[in-house]
MARVO-15938 format. One record per residue (C-alpha): x, y, z. Coordinates in steps of 0.001 Angstrom, whole numbers, plus 524288, in hexadecimal, padded with zeros to 5 digits. Example, Ala and Ser with C-alpha at 12.3 -4.5 7.8 and 13.67 -1.06 7.14 Angstrom:
<nodes>
8300C7EE6C81E78;835667FBDC81BE4;
</nodes>
This chain:
<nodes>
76CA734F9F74051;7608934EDC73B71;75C0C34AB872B68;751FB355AD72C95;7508E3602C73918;74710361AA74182;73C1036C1573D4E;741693752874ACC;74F67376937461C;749ED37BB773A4A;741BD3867A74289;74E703893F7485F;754C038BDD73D66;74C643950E737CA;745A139A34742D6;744A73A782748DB;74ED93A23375330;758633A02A74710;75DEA3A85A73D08;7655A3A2A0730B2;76D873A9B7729E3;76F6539F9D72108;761623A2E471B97;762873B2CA71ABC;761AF3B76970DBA;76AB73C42C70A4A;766FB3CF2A710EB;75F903D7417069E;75C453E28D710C6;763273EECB71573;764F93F311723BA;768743FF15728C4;774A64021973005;772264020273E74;7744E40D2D74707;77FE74077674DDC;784E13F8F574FC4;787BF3F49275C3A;793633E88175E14;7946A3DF2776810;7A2183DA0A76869;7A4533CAF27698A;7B3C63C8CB76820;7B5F33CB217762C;7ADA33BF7577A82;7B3453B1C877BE4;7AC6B3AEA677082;7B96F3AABF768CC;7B23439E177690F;7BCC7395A375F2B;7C75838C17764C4;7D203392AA75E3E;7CEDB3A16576149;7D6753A6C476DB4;7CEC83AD6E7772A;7D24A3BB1177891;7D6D63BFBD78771;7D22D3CB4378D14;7DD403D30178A7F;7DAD73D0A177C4F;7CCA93D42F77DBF;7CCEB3E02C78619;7D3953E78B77A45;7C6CE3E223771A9;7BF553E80777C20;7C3BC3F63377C62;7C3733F62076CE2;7B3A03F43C76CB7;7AFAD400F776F4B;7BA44406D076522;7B4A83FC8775B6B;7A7624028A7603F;7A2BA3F4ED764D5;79A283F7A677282;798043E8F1776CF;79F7A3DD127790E;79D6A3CE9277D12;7A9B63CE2C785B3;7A8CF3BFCC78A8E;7A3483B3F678E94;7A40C3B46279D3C;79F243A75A79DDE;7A87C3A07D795D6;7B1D539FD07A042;7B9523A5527A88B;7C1853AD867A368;7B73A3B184797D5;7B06B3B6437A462;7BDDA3BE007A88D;7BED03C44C79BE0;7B0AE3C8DB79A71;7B2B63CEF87A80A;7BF003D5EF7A48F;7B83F3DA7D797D1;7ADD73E0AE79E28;7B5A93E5717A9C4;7BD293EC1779EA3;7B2893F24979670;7AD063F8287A49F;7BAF73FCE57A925;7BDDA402A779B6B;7B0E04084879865;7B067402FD78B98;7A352403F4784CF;7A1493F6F3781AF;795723EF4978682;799E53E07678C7C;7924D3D560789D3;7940A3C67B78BF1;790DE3B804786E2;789F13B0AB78F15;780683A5AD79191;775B63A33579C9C;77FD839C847A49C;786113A0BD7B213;7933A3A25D7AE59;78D943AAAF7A399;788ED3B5CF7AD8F;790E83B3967B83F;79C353BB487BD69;7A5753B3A87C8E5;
</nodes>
């Protein structure tokens, strides 16, 4: 490491790119209650991302899935097809569901700029 950091990190730090919540004093304003709140659900994802957590199989998730709506959540990240393969399976089967089903819940997916990210074999 370095005995004093270069004058860029410091930019970094506390640059518009950055935001510290280390340094935010106690909110002294008041905000008004939005019209609605809209959630994005994130359990259903293979984002479990500990050694000792068990991924959940899709027959454990598709009962998550038909709850949203009842929990009146409209969106969920339901995978990372480009984890593997069968991350890909499940994601599939997820949204295969919400379509045959009609539930009203709005699928959405991790991904990077990478071909296994977008592609479907």
């Amino acid at each position: 490491m370095w005995e004093q950091p270069p004058a860029f990190i410091d930019s970094f730090q506390h640059g518009p790119l950055m935001y510290d919540w280390n340094e935010t004093p106690p909110l002294t304003c008041q905000f008004e209650r939005p019209a609605y709140v809209e959630l994005n659900d994130e359990t259903l994802r293979d984002g479990l991302q500990c050694p000792s957590v068990l991924q959940p199989t899709l027959e454990q998730k598709l009962p998550l899935l038909r709850l949203l709506p009842r929990l009146g959540i409209g969106s969920a990240d339901i995978g990372y097809p480009g984890a593997s393969k069968a991350a890909l399976e499940n994601v599939v089967a997820l949204a295969k569901t919400i379509q045959a089903e009609r539930l009203p819940v709005v699928p959405n997916c991790a991904g990077r700029t990478h071909e296994a990210d977008i592609t479907y074999a």
